[in-house]
Each structure stands twice: as structure tokens, then as C-alpha cells.
N, CA, C and O atoms as a Tinker XYZ file with bonds, in Angstrom:
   340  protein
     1  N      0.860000   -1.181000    0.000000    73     2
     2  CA     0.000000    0.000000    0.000000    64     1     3
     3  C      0.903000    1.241000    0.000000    63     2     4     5
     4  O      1.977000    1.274000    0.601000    81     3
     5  N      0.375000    2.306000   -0.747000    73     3     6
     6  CA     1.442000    3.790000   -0.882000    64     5     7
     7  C      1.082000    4.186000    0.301000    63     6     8     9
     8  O      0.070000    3.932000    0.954000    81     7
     9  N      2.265000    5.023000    0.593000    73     7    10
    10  CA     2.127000    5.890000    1.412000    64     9    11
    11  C      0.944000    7.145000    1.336000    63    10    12    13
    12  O      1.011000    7.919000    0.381000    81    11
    13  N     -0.403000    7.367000    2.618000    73    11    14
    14  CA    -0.665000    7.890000    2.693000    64    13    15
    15  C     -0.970000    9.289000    3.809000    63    14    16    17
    16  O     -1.123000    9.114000    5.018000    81    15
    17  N     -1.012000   10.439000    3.255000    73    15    18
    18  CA    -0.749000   11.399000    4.138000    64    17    19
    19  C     -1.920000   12.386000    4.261000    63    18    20    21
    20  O     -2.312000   12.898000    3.212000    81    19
    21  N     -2.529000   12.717000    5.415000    73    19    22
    22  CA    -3.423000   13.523000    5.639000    64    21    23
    23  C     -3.259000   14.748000    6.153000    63    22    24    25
    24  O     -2.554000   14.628000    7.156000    81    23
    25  N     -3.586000   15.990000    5.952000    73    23    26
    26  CA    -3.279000   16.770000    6.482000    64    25    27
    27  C     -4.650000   17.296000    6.932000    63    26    28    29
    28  O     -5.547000   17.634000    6.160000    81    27
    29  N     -4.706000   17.327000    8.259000    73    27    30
    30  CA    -6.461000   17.805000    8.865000    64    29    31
    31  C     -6.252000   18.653000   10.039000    63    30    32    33
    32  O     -5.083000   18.928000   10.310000    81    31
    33  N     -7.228000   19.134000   10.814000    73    31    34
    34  CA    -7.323000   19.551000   11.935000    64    33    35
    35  C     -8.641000   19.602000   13.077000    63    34    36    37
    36  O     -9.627000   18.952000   12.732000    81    35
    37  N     -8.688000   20.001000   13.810000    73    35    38
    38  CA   -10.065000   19.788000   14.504000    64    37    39
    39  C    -10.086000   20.917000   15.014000    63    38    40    41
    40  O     -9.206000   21.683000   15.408000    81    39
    41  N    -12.075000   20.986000   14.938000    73    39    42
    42  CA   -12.755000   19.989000   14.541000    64    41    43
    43  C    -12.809000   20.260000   13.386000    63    42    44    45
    44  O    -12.468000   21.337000   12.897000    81    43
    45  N    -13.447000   18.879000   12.539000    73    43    46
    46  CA   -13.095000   18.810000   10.897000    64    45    47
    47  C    -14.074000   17.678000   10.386000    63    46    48    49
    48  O    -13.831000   16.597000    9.849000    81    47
    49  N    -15.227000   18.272000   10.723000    73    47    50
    50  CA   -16.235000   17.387000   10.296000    64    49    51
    51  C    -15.847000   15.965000    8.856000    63    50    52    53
    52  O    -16.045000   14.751000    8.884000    81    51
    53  N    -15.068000   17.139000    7.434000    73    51    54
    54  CA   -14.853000   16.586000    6.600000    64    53    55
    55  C    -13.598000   15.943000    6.442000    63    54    56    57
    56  O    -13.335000   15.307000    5.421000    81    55
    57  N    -12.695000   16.088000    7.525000    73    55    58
    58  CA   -11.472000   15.661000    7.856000    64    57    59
    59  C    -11.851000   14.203000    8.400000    63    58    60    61
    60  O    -11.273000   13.193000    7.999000    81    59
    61  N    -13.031000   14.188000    9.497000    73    59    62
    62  CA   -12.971000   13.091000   10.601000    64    61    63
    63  C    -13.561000   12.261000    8.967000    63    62    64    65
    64  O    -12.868000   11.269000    8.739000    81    63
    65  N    -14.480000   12.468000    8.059000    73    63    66
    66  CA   -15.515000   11.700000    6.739000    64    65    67
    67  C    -14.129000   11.158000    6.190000    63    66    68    69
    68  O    -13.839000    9.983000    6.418000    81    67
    69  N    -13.100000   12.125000    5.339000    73    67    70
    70  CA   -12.363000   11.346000    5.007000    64    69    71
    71  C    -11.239000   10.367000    5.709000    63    70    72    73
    72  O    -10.520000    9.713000    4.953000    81    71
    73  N    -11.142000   10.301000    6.520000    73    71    74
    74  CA   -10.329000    9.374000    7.913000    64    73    75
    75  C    -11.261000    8.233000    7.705000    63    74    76    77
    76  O    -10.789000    7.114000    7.500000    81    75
    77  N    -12.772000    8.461000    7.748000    73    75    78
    78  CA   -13.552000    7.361000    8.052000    64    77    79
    79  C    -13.344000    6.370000    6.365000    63    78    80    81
    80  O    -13.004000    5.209000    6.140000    81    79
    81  N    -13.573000    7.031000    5.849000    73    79    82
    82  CA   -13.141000    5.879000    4.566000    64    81    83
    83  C    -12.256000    5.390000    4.577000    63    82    84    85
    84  O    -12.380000    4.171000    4.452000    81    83
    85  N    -10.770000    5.932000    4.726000    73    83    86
    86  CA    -9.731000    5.080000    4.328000    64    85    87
    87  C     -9.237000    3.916000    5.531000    63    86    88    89
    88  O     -8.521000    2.925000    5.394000    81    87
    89  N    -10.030000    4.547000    6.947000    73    87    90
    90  CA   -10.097000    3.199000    8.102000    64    89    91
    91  C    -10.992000    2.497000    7.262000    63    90    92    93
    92  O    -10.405000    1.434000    7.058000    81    91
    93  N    -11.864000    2.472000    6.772000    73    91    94
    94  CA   -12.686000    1.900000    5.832000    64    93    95
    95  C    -12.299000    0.553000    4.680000    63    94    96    97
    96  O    -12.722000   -0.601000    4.613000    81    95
    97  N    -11.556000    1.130000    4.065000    73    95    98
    98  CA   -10.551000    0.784000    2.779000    64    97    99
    99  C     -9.347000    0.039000    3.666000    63    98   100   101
   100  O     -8.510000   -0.511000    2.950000    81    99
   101  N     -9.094000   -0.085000    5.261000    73    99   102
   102  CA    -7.900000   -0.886000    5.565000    64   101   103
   103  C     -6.604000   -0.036000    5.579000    63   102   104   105
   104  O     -5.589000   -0.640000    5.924000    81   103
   105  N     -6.447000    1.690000    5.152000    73   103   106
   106  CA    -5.436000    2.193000    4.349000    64   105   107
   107  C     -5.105000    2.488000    5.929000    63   106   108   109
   108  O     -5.958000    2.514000    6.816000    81   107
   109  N     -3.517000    2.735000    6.129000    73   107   110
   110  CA    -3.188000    3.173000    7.251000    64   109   111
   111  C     -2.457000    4.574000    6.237000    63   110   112   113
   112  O     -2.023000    4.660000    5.088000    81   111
   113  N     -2.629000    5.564000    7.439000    73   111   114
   114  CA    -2.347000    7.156000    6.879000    64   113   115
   115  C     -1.629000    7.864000    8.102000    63   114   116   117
   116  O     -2.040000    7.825000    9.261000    81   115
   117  N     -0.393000    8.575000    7.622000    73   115   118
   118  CA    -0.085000    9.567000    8.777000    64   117   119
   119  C     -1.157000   11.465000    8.692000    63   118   120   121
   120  O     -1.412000   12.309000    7.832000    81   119
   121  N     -1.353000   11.307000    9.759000    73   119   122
   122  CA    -1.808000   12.444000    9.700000    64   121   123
   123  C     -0.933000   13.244000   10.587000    63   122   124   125
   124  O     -0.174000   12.832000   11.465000    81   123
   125  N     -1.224000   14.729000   10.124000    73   123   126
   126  CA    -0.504000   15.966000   10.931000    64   125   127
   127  C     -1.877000   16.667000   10.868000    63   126   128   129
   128  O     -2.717000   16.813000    9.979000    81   127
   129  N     -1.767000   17.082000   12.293000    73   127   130
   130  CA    -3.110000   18.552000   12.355000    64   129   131
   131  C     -1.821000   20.247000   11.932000    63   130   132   133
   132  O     -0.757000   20.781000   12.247000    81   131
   133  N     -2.848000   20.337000   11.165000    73   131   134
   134  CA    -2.093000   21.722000   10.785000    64   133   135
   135  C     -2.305000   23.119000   11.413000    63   134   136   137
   136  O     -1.808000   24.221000   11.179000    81   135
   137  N     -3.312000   22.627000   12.381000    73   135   138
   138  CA    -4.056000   24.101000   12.993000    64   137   139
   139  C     -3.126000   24.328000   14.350000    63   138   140   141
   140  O     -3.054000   25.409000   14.936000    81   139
   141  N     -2.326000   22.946000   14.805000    73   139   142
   142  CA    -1.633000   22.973000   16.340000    64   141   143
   143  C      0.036000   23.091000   16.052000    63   142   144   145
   144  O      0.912000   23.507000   16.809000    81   143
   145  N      0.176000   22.398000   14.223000    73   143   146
   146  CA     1.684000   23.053000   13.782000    64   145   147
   147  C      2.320000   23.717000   12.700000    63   146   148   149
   148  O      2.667000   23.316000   11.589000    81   147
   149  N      2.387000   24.664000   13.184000    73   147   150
   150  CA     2.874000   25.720000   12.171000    64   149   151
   151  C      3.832000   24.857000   10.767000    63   150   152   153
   152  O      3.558000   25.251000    9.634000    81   151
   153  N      4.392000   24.268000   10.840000    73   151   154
   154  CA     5.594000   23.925000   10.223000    64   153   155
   155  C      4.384000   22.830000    9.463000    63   154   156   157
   156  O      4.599000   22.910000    8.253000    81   155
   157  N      3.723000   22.278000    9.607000    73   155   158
   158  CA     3.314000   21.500000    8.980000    64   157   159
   159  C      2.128000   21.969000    7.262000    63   158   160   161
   160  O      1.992000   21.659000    6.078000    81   159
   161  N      1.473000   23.041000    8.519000    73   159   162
   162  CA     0.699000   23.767000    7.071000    64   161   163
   163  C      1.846000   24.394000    6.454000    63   162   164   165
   164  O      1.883000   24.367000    5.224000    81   163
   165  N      2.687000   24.893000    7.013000    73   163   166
   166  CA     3.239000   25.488000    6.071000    64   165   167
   167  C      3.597000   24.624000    4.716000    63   166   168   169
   168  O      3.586000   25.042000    3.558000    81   167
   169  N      4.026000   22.858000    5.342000    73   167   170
   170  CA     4.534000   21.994000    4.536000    64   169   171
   171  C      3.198000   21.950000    3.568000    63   170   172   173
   172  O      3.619000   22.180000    2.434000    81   171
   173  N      1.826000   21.762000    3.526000    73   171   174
   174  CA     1.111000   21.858000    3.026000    64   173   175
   175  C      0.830000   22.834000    2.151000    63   174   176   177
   176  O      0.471000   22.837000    0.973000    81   175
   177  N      1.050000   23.630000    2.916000    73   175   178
   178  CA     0.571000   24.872000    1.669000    64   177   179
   179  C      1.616000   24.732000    0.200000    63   178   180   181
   180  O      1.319000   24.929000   -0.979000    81   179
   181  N      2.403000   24.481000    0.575000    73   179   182
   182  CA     3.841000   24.344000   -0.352000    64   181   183
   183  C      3.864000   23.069000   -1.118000    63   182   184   185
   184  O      4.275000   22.942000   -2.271000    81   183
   185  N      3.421000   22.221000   -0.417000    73   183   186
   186  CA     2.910000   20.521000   -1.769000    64   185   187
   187  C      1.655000   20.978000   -2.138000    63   186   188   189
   188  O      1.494000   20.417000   -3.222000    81   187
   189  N      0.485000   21.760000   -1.885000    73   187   190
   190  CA    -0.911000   22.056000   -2.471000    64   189   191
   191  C     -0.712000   23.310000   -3.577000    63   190   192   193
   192  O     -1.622000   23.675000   -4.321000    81   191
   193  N      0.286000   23.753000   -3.564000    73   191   194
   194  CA     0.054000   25.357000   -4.388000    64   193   195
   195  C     -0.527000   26.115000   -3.434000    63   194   196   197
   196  O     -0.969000   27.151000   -3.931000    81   195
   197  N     -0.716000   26.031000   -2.246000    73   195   198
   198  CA    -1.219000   27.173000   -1.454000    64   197   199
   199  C     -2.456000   26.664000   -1.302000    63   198   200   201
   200  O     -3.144000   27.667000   -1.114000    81   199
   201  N     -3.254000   25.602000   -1.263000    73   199   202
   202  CA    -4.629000   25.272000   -0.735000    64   201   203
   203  C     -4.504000   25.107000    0.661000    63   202   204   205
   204  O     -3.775000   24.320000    1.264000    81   203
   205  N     -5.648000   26.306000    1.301000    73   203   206
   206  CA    -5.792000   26.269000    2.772000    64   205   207
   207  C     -6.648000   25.322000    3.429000    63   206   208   209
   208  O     -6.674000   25.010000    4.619000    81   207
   209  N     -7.452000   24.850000    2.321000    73   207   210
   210  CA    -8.793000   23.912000    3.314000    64   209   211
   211  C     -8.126000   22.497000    3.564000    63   210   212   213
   212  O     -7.078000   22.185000    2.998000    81   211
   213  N     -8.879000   21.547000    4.559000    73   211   214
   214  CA    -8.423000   20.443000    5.143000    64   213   215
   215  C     -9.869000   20.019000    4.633000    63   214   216   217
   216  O    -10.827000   20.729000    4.327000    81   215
   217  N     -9.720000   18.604000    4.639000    73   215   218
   218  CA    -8.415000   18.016000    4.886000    64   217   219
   219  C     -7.509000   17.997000    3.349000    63   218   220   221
   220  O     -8.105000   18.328000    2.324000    81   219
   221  N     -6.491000   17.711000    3.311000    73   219   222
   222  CA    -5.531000   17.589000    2.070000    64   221   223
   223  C     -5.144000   16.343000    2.371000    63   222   224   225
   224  O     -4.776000   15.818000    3.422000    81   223
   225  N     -5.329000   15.842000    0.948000    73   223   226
   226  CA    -4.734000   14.291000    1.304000    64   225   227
   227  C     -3.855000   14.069000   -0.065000    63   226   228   229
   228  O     -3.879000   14.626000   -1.163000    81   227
   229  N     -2.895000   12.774000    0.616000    73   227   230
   230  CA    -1.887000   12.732000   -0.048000    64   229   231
   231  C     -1.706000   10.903000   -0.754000    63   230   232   233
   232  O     -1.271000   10.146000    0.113000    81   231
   233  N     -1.899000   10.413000   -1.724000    73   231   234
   234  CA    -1.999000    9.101000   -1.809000    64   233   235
   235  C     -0.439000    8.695000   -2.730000    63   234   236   237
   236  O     -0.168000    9.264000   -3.787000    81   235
   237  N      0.295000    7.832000   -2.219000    73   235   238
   238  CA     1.550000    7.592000   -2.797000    64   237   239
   239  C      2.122000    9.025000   -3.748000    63   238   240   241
   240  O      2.220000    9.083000   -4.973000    81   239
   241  N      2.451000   10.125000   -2.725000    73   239   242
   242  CA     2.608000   11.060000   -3.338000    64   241   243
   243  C      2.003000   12.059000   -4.016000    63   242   244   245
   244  O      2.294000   13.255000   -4.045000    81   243
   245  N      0.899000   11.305000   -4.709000    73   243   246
   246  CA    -0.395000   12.299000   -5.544000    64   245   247
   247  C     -0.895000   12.764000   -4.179000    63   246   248   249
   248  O     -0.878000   12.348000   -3.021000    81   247
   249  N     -1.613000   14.436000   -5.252000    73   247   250
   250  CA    -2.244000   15.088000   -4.552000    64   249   251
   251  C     -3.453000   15.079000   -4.495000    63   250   252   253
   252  O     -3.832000   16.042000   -5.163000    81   251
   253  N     -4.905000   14.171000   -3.790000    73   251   254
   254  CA    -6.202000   13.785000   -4.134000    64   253   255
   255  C     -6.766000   14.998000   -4.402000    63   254   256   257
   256  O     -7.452000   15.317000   -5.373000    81   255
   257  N     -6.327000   15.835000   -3.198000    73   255   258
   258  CA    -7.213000   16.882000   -2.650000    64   257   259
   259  C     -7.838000   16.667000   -1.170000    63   258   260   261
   260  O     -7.182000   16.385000   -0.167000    81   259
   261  N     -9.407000   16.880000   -1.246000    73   259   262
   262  CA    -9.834000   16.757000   -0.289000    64   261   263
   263  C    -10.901000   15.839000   -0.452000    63   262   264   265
   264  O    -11.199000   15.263000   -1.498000    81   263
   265  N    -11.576000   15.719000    0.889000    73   263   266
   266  CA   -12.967000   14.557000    1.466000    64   265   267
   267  C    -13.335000   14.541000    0.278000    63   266   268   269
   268  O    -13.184000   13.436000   -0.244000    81   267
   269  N    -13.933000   15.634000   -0.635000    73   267   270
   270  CA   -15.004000   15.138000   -1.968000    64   269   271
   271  C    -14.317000   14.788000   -2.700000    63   270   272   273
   272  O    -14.745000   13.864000   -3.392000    81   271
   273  N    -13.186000   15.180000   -2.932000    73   271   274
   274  CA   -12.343000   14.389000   -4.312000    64   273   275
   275  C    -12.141000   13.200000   -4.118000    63   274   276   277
   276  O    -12.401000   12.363000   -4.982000    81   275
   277  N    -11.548000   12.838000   -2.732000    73   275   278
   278  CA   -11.700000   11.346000   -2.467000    64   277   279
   279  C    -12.963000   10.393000   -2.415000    63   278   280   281
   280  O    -12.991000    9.185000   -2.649000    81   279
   281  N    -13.789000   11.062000   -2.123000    73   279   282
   282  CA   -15.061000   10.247000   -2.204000    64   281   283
   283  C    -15.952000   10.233000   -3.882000    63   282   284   285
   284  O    -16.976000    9.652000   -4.241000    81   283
   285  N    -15.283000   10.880000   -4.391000    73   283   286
   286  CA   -15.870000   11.451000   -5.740000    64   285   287
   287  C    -14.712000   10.066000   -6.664000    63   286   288   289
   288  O    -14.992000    9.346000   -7.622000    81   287
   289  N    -13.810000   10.139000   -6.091000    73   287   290
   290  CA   -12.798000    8.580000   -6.379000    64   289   291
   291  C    -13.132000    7.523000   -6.130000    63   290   292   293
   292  O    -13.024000    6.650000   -6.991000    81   291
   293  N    -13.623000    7.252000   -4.942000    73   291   294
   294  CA   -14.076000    5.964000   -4.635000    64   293   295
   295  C    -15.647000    6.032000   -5.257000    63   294   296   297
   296  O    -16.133000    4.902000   -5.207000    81   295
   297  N    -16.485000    6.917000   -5.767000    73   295   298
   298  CA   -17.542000    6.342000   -6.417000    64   297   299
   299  C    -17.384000    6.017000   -7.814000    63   298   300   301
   300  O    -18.171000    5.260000   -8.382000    81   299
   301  N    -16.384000    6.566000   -8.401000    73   299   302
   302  CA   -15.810000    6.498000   -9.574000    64   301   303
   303  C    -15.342000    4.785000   -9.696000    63   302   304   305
   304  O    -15.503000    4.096000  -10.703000    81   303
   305  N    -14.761000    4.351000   -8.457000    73   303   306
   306  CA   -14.151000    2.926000   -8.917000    64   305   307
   307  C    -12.733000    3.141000   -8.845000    63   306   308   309
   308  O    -12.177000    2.291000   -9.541000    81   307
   309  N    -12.018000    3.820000   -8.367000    73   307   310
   310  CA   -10.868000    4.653000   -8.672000    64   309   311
   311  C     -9.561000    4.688000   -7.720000    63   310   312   313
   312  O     -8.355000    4.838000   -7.920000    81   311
   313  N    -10.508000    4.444000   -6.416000    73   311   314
   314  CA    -9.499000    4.630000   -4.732000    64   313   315
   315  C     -8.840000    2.852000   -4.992000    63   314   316   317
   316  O     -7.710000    2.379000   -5.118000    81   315
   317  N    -10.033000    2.365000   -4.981000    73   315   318
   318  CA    -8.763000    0.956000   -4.232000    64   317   319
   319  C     -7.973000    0.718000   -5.486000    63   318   320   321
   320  O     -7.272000   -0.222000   -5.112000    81   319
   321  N     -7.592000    0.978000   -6.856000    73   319   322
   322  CA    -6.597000    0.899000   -7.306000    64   321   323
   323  C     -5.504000    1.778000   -7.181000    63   322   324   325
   324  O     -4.491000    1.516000   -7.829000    81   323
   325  N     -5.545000    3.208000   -6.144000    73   323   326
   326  CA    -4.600000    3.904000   -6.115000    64   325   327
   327  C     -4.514000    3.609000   -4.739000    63   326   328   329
   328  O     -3.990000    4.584000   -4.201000    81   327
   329  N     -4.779000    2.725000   -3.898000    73   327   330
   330  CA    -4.480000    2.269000   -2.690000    64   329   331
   331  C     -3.690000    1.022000   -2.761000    63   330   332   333
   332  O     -2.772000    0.752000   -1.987000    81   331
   333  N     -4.232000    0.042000   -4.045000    73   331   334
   334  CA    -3.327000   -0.950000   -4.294000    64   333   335
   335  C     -1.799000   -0.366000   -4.459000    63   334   336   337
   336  O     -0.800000   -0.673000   -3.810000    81   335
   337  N     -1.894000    0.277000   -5.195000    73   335   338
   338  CA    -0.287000    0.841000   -5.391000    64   337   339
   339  C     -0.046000    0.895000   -7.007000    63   338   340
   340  O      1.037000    1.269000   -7.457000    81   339
């Protein structure tokens, strides 16, 4: 499975939705809250082009986006082959 990376904070209604899928999907993910470390949004803002909203997610490097893009993937048919690897 790729490495996946979340970037969220609380509370995060659409942060906790996308967490809940990929516990979902089996995917284990590091997350960083970006609201408690500076250094981290900053890291975010700088892999997004400057996107401020959370959550930002990160799948073997690609940039999904956020909760709807990911869920807009998995209705597509789309997530568990970019979770396979």
C-alpha cells in the first residue's frame, strides 16, 4: 500500500468523513493537524500550491485533494486501485 498522508485539523467534520473511509478501505495514513503546527501547514501549503482547506490528502505522493475528491474517487471505482499501489 502507498504511502498515505493527511493533512487535517479539529474539529473537521470533513477531515474526521475522510479518515472514516480510508479506516474503511484498511489504508493506514499519517496524519498531521495543521491548525496545532505551524511547520506543517506550512509543509502543506507548499505541496498544495497554497490550498488552505483540510483536509488535504496525499496518496503515494499524488495530490487527491480533499474529502469530496476522495469520495468522488471511490464512487468512480478509482481509490482501491490507487491504494493498491
Amino acid at each position: 500500500m502507498p504511502q498515505i498522508t493527511v493533512y487535517s485539523g479539529t474539529p473537521c467534520p470533513f477531515c474526521e468523513r475522510a479518515k472514516m473511509l480510508l479506516k474503511k478501505k484498511g489504508a493506514a495514513f499519517d496524519e498531521y493537524d495543521v491548525r496545532a503546527d505551524s511547520d506543517k501547514m506550512a509543509e502543506m501549503l507548499a505541496k498544495t500550491g497554497g490550498k488552505r482547506t483540510i483536509p488535504q490528502i496525499f496518496i503515494g505522493g499524488k495530490h487527491i485533494g480533499g474529502c469530496d475528491e476522495l469520495y468522488a474517487m471511490e464512487q468512480a471505482g478509482k481509490l482501491d486501485a490507487l491504494l493498491a499501489g
